[in-house]
N, C-alpha and C positions, 0 to 999 in steps of 0.2 A: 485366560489371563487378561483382556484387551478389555472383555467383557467389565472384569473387576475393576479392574482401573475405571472405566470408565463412569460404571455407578459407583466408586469411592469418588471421583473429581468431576461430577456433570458438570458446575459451573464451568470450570478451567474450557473440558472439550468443548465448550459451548461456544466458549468466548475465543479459543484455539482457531474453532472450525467459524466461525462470524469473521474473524482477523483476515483467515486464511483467503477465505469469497470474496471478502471487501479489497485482498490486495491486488486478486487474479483480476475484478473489475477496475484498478484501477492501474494496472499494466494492460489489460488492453488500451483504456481510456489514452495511456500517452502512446500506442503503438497506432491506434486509430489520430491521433493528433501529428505525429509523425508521417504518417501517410500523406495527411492530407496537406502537411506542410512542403512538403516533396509535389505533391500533384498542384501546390499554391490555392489550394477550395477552400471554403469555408471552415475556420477550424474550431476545438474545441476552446473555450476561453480560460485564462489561466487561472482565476477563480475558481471554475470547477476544476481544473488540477488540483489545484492547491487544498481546497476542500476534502477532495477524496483520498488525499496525499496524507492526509492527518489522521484518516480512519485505516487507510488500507497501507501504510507505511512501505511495507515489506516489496510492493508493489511500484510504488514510488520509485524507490531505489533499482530495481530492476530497469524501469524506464529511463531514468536518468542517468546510469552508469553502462549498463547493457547495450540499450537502444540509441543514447546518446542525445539522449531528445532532452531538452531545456536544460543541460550541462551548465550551460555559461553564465546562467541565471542562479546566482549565489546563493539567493533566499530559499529558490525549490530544494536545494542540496540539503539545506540549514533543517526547513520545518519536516521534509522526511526523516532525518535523522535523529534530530530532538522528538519526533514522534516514534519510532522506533525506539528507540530508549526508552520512552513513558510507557509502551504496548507493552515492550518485553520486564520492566518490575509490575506494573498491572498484573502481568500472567505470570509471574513470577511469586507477585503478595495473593494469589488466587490461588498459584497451587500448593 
């Protein structure tokens, strides 16, 4: 059965399972930004959050509501979510 599905909707899984890696690398990315804001090192730049926040959405939001890392910053809350919405009709007009 998983089989069929999946060679009836390859693009879908494809883009399901790309969504899926892009969000886990960018919940790490705010868990490593997190750290290091706590240890005061060098940290990631909020660019490349932001960046990876628009591919990996799902990710985004993990970090920002879970983790609690860049909460107060309105805009991160804003472009993950607005991205999350455009990921999930994307996959939604895919499958």
């Amino acid at each position: 059965m998983i089989v069929e599905f999946f060679l009836l909707h390859k693009i879908f899984c494809i883009l399901l399972l790309f969504w899926l890696f892009c969000s886990l690398v960018v919940g790490i990315l705010y868990a490593i930004d997190k750290t290091k804001s706590i240890k005061e090192s060098r940290r990631i730049s909020e660019k490349t959050l932001l960046l990876w926040s628009v591919v990996g959405s799902l990710g985004a939001i993990v970090g920002i509501y879970l983790l609690r890392h860049k909460s107060l910053h309105l805009y991160f809350s804003i472009i993950a979510l607005e991205s999350l919405l455009l990921q999930g009709i994307l996959l939604y007009s895919v499958y």
